[in-house]
C-alpha positions, -999 to 999 in steps of 0.1 A, spaced: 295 -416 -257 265 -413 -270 257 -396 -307 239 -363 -311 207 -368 -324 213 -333 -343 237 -353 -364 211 -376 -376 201 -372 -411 173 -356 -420 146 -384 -427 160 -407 -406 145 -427 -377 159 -435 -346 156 -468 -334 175 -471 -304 211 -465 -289 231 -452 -319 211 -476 -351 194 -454 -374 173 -456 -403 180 -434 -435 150 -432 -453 152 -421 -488 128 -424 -519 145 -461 -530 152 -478 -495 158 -474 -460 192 -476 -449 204 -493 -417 235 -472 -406 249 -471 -368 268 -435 -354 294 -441 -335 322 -405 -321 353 -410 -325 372 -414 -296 406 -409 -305 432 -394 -332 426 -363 -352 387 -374 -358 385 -371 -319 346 -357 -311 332 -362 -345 303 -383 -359 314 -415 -378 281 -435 -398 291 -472 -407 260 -486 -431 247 -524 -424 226 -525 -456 200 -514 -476 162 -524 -479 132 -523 -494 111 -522 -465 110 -507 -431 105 -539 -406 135 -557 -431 155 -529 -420 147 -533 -385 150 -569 -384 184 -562 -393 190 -539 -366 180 -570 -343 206 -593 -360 231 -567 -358 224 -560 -323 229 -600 -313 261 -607 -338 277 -579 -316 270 -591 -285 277 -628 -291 313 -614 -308 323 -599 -269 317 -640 -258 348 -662 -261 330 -697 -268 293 -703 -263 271 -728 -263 243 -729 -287 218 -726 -259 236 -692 -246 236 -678 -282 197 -684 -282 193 -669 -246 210 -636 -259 191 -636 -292 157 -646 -273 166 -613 -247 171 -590 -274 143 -599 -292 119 -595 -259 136 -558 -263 128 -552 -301 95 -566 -291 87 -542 -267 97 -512 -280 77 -517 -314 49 -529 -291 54 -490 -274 56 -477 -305 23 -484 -322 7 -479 -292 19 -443 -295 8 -438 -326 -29 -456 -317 -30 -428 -288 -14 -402 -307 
């Protein structure tokens, strides 16, 4: 289920799926939403933070590591070699969508 982007915070950029960036005065804030999907919190908006850093691509990078520890955690054993194919694919992703980014913001 995917989070509403209404219950993003206010100064916060969206990266992709549900990883956000809080973006205060002192840092930017690496925090994932996730809804509940069960018990009395059924429906409802849960943030879990990652971290906090003094720059924006820090942050990001982050995002990339995060992004690859979860998906190597739903493997049972892997080889070295598989951990790097799933780190090199989401990389080619992060890649891609900063390289769409600043071209938005050249043509925009």
């Amino acid at each position: 289920m995917k989070v509403d982007e209404k219950e993003a915070k206010k100064g916060s950029v969206h990266v992709f799926d549900n990883y956000y960036i809080d973006v205060d005065s002192m840092n930017f804030t690496v925090v994932k939403q996730t809804v509940v999907r069960t018990g009395k919190r059924k429906g409802e908006t849960n943030k879990t933070t990652f971290g906090y850093f003094g720059t924006l691509e820090d942050a990001v990078n982050d995002i990339l590591e995060e992004v690859v520890i979860a998906k190597i955690q739903k493997k049972e054993v892997l080889e070295l070699n598989e951990a790097f194919e799933i780190y090199k694919k989401e990389f080619k992703k992060f890649e891609k969508l900063l390289k769409n980014t600043k071209k938005e913001i050249k043509n925009g």
